[in-house]
N, C-alpha and C positions, 0 to 999 in steps of 0.2 A: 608547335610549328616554330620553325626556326627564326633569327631575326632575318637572315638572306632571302628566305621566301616571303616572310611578308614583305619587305621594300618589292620581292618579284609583283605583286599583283597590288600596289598600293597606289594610288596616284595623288593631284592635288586638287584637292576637293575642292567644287564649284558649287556655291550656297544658290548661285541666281538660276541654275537650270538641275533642280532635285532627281525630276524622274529621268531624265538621262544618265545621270549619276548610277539613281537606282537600277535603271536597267544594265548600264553596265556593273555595278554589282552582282547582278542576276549572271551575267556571263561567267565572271570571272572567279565566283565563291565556288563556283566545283558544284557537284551531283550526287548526293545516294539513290543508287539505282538499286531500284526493289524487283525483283523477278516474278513476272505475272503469276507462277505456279506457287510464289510465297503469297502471294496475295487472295488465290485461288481458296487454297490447301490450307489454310493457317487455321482454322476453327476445327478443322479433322486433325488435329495434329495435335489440339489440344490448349487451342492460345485465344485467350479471349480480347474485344477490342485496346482494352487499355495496356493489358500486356503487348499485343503488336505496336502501340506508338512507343512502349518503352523501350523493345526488340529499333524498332528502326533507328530509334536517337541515340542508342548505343553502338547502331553501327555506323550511324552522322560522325559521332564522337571519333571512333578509331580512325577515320578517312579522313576525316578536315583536320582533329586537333590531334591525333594522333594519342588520343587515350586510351589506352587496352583496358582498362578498369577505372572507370570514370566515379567517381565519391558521392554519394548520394546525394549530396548537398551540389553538387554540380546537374546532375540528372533533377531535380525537383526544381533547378531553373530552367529547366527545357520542357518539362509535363504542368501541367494543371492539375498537379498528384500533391500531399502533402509527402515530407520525407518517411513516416514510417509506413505509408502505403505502396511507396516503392520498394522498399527495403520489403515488405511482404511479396511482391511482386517479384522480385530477384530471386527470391526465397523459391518459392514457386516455381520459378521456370527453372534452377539446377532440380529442389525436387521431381519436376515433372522431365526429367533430364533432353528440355528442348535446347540447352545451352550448359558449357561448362565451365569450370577454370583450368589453366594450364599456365606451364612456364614458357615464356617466347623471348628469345636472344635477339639484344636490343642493341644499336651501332655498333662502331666497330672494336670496341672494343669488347665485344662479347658477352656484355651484362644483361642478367636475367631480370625479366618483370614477369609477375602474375597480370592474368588478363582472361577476358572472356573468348569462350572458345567456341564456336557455330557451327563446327564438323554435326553433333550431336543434332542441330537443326536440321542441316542436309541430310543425314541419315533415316530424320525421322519422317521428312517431308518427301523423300523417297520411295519410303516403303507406301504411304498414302498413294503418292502417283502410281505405283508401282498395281497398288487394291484396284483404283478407277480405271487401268489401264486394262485389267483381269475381265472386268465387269463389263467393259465398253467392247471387249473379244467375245466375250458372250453374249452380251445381244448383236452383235454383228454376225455370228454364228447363228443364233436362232434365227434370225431374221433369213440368213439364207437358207437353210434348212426348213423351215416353214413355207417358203416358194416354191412349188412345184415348177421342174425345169429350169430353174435360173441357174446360170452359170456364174459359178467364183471368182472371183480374182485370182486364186491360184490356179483355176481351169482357164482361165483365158490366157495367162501366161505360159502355159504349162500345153494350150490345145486342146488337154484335157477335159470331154465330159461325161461326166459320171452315170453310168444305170443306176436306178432307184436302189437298187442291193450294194452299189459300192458308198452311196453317200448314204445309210443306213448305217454300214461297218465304219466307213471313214469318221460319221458322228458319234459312233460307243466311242470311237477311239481317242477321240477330242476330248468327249467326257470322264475320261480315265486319266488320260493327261492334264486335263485342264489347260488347254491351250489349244489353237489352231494349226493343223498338220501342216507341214513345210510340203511344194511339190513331189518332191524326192519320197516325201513318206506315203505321199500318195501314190504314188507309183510302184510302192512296195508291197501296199494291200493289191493293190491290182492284180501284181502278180501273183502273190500269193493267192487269191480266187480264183489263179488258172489251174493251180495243181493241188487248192486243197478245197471242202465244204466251208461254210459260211462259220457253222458249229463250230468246227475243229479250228478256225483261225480264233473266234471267241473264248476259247478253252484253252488255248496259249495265252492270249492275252491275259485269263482271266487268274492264270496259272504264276504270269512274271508278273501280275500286282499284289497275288499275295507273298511272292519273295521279296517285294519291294524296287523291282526291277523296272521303271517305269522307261523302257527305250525299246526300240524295233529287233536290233541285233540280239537281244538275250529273246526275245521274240521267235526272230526269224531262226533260230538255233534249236527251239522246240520242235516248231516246224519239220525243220531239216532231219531232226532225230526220228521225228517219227514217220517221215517219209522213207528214209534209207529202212526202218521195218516194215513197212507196206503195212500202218496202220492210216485207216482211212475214218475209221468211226467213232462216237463216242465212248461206246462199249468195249469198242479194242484198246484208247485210252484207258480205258480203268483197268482191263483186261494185263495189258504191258504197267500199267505201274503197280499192280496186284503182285506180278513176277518180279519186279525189280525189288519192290520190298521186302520179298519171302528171301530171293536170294542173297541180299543185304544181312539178312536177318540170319542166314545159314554162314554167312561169312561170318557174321560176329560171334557164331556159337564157335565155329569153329578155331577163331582167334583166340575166344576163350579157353575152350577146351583143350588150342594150344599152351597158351600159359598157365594150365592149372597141371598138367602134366612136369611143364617145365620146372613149376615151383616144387612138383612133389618129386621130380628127379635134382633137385638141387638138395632139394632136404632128405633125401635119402644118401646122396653125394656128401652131405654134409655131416650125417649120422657114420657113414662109414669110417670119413677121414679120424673124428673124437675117438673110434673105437681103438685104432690102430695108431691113435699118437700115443 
């Protein structure tokens, strides 16, 4: 910290009246504000209690004294740690890549300092919110799925309520996805149960998971093909892709059987040219 900032926030200290002193300290020393989901999250993430008070006092350090890489012997006056336990502790948190180092361009004249870097903490404390957020969509799903007749949040925004056969489909669908249908995609099964069997919407579906195709439109595209054939059953599904494969398979003999001709009219092309040079 500068000497300009400190005279900013200094004044002249009053021995006869302490805890007013101290409170105004209290205002004027600034804040590390900790984010309740670090506070939350931080043992799933990997960080045990004495690592989190090292994790905060190095982020004290960069905000008040502006330390990007604070010296052990500085941090062991801030912990109830001796120095080589933090220094294991530092160790640990790059190994368990909750924090890293990096280069940061420092005033104005553009000089570089190594310092600890916290992108790696948000990433990781991410993906954790990211798991309990997952979990918390599935029991909220079960819970409504398990209700006989209750209506969704997306059916009451939507108007929408569903016969026992659409939140049946709508649920495989969830569980394939891993995630709760948007209105719109509800509204897509629906339709689709106007013009096709329960089966036959299943057996798309079941068809763009093992392409890897997790989304409606490569869906609705199965659909579509095999309505413009007036195939309506399972049997005629296997029946049509039974034909597509034989003629697939006649295509490629006869790709072949083109280029093997080809090869033996080049090498006979070839034989003639040698004979008459």
């Amino acid at each position: 910290m500068s000497h300009k900032n400190s005279y900013a926030v200094k004044k002249e200290f009053d021995a006869t009246n302490m805890t007013v002193y101290f409170g105004s300290a209290i205002f004027t020393g600034g804040m590390t504000s900790i984010p309740n989901l670090f506070l939350k999250y931080y043992r799933d993430v990997g960080i045990t209690d004495s690592e989190m008070m090292l994790i905060i006092q190095l982020l004290r350090l960069r905000h008040e004294e502006q330390l990007l890489m604070p010296s052990i012997e500085t941090l062991a006056g801030c912990l109830s740690a001796e120095p080589a336990q933090i220094e294991r502790q530092i160790k640990n948190l790059l190994d368990k890549k909750v924090i890293g180092i990096t280069n940061y361009f420092t005033g104005d004249d553009g000089s570089i300092k190594q310092g600890y870097d916290f992108e790696p903490l948000v990433f990781e404390l991410s993906e954790v919110w990211a798991l309990n957020q997952k979990k918390e969509l599935d029991r909220i799903a079960e819970r409504l799925h398990s209700s006989p007749g209750h209506v969704s949040r997306d059916q009451e925004k939507t108007g929408i309520v569903l016969t026992p056969r659409e939140q049946d489909l709508c649920h495989t669908f969830e569980n394939e996805f891993g995630r709760l249908l948007s209105p719109m995609e509800i509204e897509q099964i629906i339709g689709w149960l106007e013009e096709h069997d329960t089966e036959l919407i299943l057996e798309a579906l079941r068809q763009a998971v093992i392409r890897g195709k997790h989304n409606f439109k490569y869906i609705g595209s199965i659909l579509r093909e095999w309505h413009k054939n007036n195939i309506r059953t399972l049997q005629e599904v296997e029946a049509y892709q039974q034909r597509f494969e034989q003629n697939r398979a006649r295509q490629m003999q006869r790709k072949t059987g083109m280029e093997s001709v080809n090869k033996a009219d080049q090498k006979k092309k070839t034989l003639m040219r040698s004979m008459y040079s």
